[in-house]
C-alpha positions in Angstrom: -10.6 12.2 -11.7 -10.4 14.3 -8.2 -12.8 16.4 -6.3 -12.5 18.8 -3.8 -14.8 17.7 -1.0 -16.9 20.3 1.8 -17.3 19.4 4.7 -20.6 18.4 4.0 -20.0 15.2 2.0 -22.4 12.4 2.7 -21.2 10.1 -0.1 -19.6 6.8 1.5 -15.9 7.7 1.5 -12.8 6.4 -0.5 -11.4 4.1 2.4 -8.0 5.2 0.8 -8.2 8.8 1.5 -10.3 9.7 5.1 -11.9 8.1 7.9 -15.7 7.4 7.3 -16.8 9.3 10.5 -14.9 12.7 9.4 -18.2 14.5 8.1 -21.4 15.0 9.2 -24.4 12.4 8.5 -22.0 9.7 7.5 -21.9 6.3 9.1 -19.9 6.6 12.1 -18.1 3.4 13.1 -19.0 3.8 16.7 -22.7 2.7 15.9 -23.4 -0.9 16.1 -24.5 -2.3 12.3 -27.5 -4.4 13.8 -30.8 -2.7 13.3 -32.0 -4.4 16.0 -29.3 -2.1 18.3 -30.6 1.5 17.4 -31.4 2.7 21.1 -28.2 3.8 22.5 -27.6 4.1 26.0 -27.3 8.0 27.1 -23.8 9.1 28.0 -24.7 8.7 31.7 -25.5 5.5 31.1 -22.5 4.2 29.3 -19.7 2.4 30.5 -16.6 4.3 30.9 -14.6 1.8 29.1 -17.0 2.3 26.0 -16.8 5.0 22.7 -18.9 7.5 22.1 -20.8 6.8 19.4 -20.4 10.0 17.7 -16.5 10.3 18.5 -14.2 11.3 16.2 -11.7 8.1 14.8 -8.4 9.7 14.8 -6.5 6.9 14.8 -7.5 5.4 11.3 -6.3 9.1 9.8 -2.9 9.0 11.6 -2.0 5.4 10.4 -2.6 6.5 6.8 -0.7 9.6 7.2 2.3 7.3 8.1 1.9 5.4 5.9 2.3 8.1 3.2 4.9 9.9 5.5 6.6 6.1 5.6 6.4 5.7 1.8 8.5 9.2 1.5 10.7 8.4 4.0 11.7 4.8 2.7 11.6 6.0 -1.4 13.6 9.2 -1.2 15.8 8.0 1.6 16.1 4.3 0.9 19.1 5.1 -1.8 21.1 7.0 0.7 20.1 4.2 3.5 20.1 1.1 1.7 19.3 -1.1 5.1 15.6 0.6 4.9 15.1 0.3 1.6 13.3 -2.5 -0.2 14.5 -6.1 0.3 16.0 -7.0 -2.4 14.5 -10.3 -2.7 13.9 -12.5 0.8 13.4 -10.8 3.9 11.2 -7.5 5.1 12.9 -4.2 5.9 11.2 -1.0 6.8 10.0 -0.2 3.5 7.9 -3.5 2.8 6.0 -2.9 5.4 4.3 0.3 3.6 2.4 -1.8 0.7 0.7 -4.2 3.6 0.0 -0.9 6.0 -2.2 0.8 3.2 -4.3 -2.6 2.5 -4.6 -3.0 6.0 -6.2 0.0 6.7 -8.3 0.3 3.3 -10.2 -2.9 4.8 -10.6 -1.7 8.1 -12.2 1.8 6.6 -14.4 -0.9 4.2 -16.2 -2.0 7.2 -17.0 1.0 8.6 -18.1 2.4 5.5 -20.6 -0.5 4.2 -21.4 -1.9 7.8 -24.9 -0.5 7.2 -25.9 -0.3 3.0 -29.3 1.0 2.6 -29.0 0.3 -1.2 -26.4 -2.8 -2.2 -26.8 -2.2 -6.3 -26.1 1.2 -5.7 -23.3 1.1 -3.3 -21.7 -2.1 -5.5 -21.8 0.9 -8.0 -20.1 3.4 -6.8 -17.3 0.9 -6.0 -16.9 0.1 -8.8 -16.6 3.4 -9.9 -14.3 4.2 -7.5 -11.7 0.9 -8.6 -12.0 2.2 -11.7 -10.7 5.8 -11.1 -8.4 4.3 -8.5 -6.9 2.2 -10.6 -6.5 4.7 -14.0 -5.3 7.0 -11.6 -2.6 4.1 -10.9 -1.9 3.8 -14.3 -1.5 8.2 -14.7 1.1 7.7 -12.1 3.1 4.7 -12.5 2.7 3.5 -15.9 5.3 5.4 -17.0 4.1 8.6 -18.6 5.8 10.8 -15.5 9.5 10.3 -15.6 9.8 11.6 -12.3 13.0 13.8 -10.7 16.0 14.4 -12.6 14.1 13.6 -15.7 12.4 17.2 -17.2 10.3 14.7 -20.1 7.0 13.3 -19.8 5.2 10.3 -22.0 4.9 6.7 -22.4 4.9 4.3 -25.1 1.7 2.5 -24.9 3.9 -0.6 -26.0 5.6 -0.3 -22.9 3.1 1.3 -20.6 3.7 -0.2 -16.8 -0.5 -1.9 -16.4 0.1 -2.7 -12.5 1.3 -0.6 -9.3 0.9 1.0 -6.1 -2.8 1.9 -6.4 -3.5 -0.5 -8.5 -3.2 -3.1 -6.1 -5.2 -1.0 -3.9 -8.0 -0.9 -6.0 -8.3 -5.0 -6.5 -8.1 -4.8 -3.2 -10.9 -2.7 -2.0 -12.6 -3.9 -5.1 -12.7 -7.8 -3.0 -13.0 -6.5 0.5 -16.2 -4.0 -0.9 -18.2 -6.4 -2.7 -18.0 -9.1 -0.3 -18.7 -6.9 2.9 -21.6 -5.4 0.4 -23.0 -8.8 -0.7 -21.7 -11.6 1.6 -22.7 -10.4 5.3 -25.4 -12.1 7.5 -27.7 -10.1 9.1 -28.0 -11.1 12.0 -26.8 -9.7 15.1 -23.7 -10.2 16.8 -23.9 -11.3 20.6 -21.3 -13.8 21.1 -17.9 -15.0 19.3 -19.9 -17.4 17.3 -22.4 -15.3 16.5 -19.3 -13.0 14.8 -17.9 -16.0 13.0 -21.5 -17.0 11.1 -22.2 -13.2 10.3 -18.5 -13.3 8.1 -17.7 -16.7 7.4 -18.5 -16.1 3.4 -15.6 -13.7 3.6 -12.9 -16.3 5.3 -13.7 -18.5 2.8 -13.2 -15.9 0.4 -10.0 -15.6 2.4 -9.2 -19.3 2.1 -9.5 -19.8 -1.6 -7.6 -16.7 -2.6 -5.0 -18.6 -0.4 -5.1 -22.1 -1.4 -5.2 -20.2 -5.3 -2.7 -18.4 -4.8 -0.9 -21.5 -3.2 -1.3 -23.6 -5.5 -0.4 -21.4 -8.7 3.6 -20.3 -7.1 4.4 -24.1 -6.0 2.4 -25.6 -8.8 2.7 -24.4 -12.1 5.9 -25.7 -14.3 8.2 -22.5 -15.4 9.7 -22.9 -18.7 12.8 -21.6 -20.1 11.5 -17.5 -21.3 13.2 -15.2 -23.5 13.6 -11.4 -22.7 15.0 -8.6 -24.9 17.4 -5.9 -23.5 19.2 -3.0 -25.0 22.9 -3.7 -25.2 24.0 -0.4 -24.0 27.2 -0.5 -26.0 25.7 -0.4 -29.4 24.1 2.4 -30.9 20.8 3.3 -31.2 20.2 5.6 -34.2 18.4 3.2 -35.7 15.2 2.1 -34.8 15.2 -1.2 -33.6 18.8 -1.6 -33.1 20.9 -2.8 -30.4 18.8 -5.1 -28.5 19.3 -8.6 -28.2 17.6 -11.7 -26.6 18.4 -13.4 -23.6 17.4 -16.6 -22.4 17.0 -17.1 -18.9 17.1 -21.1 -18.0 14.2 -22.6 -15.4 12.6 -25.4 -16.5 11.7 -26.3 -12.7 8.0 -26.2 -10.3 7.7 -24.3 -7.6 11.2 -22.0 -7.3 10.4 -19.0 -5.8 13.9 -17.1 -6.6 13.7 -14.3 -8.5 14.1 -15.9 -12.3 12.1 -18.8 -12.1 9.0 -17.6 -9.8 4.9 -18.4 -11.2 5.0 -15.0 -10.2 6.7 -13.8 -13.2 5.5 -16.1 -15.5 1.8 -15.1 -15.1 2.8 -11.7 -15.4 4.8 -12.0 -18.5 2.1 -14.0 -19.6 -0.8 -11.9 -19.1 0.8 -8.3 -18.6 3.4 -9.0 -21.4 7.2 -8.2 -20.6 7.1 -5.0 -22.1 4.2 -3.9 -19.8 6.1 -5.1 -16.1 8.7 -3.0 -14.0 11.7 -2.5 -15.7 14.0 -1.7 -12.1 13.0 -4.6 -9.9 14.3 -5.2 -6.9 16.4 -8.3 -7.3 18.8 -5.8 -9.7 20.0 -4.8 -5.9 21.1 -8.8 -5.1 24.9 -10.0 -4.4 23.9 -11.5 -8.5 23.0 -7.8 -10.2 24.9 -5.8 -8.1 28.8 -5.1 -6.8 27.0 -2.4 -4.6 24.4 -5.0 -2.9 21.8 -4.6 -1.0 22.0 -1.0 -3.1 21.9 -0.5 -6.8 25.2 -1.0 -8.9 27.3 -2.4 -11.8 27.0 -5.6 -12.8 29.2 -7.9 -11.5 31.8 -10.2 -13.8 29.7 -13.1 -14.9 26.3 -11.9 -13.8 23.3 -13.9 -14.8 21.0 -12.8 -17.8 18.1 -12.4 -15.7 19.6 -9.4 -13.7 18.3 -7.4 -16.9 14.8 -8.7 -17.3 12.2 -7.2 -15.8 9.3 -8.2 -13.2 6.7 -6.3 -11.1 6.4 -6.2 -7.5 2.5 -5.5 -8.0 1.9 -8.4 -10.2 -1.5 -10.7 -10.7 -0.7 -13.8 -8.8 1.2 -11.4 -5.6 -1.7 -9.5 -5.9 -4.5 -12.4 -4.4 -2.1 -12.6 -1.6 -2.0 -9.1 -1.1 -6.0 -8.7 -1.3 -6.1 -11.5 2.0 -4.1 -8.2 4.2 -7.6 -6.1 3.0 -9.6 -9.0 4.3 -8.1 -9.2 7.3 -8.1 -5.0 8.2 -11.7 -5.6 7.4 -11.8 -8.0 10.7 -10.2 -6.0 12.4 -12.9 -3.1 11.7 -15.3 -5.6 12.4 -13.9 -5.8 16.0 -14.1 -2.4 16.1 -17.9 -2.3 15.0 -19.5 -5.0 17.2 -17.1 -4.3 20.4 -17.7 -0.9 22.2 -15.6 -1.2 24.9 -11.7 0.3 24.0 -9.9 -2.8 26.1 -12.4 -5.3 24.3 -11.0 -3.9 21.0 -7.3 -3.5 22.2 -7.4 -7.6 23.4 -8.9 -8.8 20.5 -6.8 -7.4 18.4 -3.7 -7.8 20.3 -4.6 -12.0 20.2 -5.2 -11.7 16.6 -2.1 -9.3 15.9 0.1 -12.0 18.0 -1.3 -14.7 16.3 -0.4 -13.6 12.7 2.9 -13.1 14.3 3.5 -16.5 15.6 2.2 -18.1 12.3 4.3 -16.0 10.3 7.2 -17.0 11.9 6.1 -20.3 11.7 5.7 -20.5 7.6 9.3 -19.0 7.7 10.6 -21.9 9.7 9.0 -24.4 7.7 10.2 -23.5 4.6 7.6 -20.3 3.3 9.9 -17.1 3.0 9.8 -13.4 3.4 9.6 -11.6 0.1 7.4 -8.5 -0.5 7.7 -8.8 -4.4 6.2 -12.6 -4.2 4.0 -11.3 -1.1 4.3 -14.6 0.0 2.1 -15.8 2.8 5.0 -15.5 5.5 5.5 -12.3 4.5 1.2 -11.5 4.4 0.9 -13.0 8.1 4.2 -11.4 9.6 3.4 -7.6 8.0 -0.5 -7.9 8.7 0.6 -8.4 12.6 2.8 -5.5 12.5 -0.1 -3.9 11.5 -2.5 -4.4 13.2 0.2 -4.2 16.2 0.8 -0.7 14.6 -2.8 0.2 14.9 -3.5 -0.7 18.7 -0.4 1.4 19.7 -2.2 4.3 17.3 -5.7 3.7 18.8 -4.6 3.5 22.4 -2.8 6.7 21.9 -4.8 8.6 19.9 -8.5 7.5 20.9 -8.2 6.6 24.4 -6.2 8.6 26.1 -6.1 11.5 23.4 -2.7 12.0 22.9 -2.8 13.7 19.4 -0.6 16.5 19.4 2.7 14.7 18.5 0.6 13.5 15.7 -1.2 16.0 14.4 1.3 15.9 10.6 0.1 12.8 10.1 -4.1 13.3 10.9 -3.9 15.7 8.4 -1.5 13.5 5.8 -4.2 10.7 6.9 -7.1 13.0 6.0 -5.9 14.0 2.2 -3.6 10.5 1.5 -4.5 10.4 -2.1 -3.3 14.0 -2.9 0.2 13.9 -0.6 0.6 10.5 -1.9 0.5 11.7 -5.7 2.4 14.7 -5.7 5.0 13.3 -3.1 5.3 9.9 -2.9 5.3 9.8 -7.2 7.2 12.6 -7.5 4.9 15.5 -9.2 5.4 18.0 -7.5 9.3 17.6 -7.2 9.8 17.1 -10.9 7.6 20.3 -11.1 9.7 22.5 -9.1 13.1 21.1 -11.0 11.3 21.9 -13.7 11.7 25.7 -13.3 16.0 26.6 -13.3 18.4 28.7 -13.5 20.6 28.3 -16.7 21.0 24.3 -16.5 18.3 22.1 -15.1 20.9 21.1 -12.1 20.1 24.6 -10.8 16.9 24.4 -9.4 14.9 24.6 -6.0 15.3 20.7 -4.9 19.0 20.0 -5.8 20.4 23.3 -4.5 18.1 22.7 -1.0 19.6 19.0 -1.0 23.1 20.5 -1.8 22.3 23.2 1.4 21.6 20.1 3.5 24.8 18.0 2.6 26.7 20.8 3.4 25.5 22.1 6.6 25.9 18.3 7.8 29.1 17.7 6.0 27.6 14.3 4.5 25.7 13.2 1.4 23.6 10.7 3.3 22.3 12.3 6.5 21.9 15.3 4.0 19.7 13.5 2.1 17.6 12.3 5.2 17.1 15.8 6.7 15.7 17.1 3.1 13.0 13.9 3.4 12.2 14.7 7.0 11.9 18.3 5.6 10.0 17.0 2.8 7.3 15.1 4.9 7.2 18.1 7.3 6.3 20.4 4.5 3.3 17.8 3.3 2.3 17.9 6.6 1.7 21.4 6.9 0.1 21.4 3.8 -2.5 18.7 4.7 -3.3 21.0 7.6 -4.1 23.8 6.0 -6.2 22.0 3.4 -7.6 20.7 6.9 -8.4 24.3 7.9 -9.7 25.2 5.1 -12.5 22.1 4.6 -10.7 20.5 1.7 -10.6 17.2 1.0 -9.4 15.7 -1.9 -11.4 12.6 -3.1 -11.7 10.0 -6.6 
């Protein structure tokens, strides 16, 4: 599944886990792609505003480290602080931004990885390799068969084994953004703004159908009324098969996008099946599902039957949507490949950032809304701003006037993402630890550290918080030392 990489690797990199210019004699995304551009001019030659060719990218590590870090932060904390955890339906809050960050910055990696491919069958293979193991590694994680903390048993029904997630959705996407920067790029060489746009224009219209697809499918398709079964928790269940019962949730309309009647869903349950979708959505957090809203709660008195059905956030239809934020990074790497110059790059990006901005908040107005678990295309243009927003502050920090220090936890988060994100972010190596206690499985390393925390602060929340912070501090420091060391964990 996993390898431990020397520093030595010259295999293109998992765009996921490290930045393609971290070891020696791989591409280094400093270098123009053009063959035609192979006679660099000498360092006393070269503008001062320019890169080095052979200079280190720090800036594409430290946005995935916070990524991860974020993706701690906003699942461990987000029940304690309910304002930054997932939306429940409409609207963006700090944690819906971490889904968009990581596609964002797997496209941008795709273009300096495959901006020059001696061999496209062979490079189309080992992407497709990698999807593969990204995506069963996905399915290890989140499908169900680790319970996660508080819960010391493992396994999954394949019946009911969860088919989409996190990395999952990563993998379609660096599956599109790969075989299209692989297969679909001109050759010739980029000297002007229009000269850009012909090299890439196969991949905008990639962009645009996935769009006008996606599109089309939420306001277009018919939703029927659907039938879901749920366990009535006040029966028994010693007998197999007993106490569940059907509900029938009422649509019958085109083009809702609230949470029961979405072509979201109804692809999903489609396709995927019921059993095989999220069973804890988000909407269970609405004023409808919950008396605790925006957190999780009781039922309130006369709550809808779709409160207890579930749906994914990381369905098929979301998905296309989700696969245009690759496409996009991958511009913005693009920028970062033809344009030498660090204010070149920073303007570009800061017009294109602004602009996804503007339109986003345009779609809004008109009528388009913010929801991460539709990833509707208000919500694609407003996060992909932020990120690439997110980026230039990053890059102007990090690679131009080489401020790193302050950010050295998350380099080294960004330079293993794949193995911080597994044990941490799902909960591996937590549910590990609890697995080993004293007497009763409440007594063991993470409650009683939590319980140290709420004490000391003399509150249950802002405990909580410190023993994240605490948490993504201690990830940190073991990224570095992997770092140190020359390990690098890989699919």
């Amino acid at each position: 599944m996993s390898s431990i990489v020397p520093v030595t690797e010259t295999d293109e990199r998992s765009p996921l886990l490290q930045n393609s210019s971290h070891y020696a004699g791989e591409i280094t995304p400093f270098t123009s792609p053009s063959p035609d551009d192979q006679d660099l001019p000498s360092s006393s030659t070269r503008p001062t505003n320019s890169t080095d060719p052979k200079q280190r990218l720090v800036s594409l590590d430290v946005f995935r480290g916070l990524t991860v870090a974020l993706m701690i932060l906003v699942d461990d904390a987000g029940g304690a602080f309910p304002s930054i955890n997932h939306s429940p339906w409409f609207g963006v809050t700090l944690a819906d931004f971490a889904m968009p960050f990581f596609l964002f910055i797997v496209g941008v990696s795709v273009s300096l990885v495959f901006k020059k491919v001696s061999s496209k069958p062979a490079a189309t293979k080992k992407v497709v390799v990698r999807t593969i193991k990204l995506f069963l590694l996905g399915l290890v994680l989140q499908g169900g068969y680790f319970h996660g903390r508080d819960d010391l048993t493992y396994g999954v029904d394949i019946n009911q084994i969860r088919w989409m997630g996190v990395l999952q959705r990563i993998a379609i996407g660096y599956l599109l953004a790969s075989i299209t920067e692989i297969w679909c790029v001109n050759n010739n060489e980029v000297n002007s703004a229009i000269a850009f746009g012909k090299k890439y224009y196969i991949q905008w219209v990639v962009v645009f159908l996935l769009g006008i697809l996606y599109m089309a499918l939420l306001y277009g398709l018919y939703v029927p009324d659907w039938t879901f079964e749920v366990v009535n928790e006040s029966s028994s269940l010693s007998v197999l098969n007993y106490g569940t019962e059907t509900q029938t949730v009422h649509c019958g309309v085109r083009g809702s996008l609230e949470p029961p009647c979405n072509a979201v869903g109804l692809i999903d349950r489609f396709i995927l099946g019921e059993s095989h979708l999220y069973q804890r959505p988000v909407y269970k957090r609405t004023e409808e599902c919950s008396i605790n809203s925006p957190d999780y709660g009781p039922l309130p008195p006369n709550a809808p039957s779709w409160c207890l059905a579930p749906f994914d956030p990381e369905g098929l239809l979301s998905s296309l949507m989700a696969a245009i934020t690759c496409f996009l990074g991958l511009q913005y790497g693009h920028i970062m490949v033809h344009y030498k110059g660090h204010m070149q790059r920073i303007i570009i990006w800061l017009v294109c950032s602004s602009s996804l901005l503007v339109l986003g908040y345009v779609f809004t107005v008109i009528g388009v809304p913010l929801s991460k678990p539709l990833y509707t295309l208000s919500y694609m243009c407003i996060t992909t701003g932020a990120s690439g927003i997110l980026l230039i502050a990053i890059y102007y920090t990090a690679d131009v006037i080489n401020i790193r220090k302050p950010m050295i936890l998350f380099q080294w988060m960004g330079l293993n993402a794949l193995i911080v994100y597994a044990l941490a972010a799902c909960d591996i190596f937590p549910a590990a630890l609890q697995g080993v206690y004293w007497r009763s499985p409440e007594n063991n390393l993470i409650t009683a550290t939590e319980l140290l925390f709420e004490t000391v602060l003399h509150s249950e929340k802002w405990g909580k918080l410190a023993f994240v912070l605490l948490e993504i501090l201690f990830w940190g420091l073991v990224a570095g030392f992997l770092h140190i060391k020359g390990i690098y964990i890989k699919l």
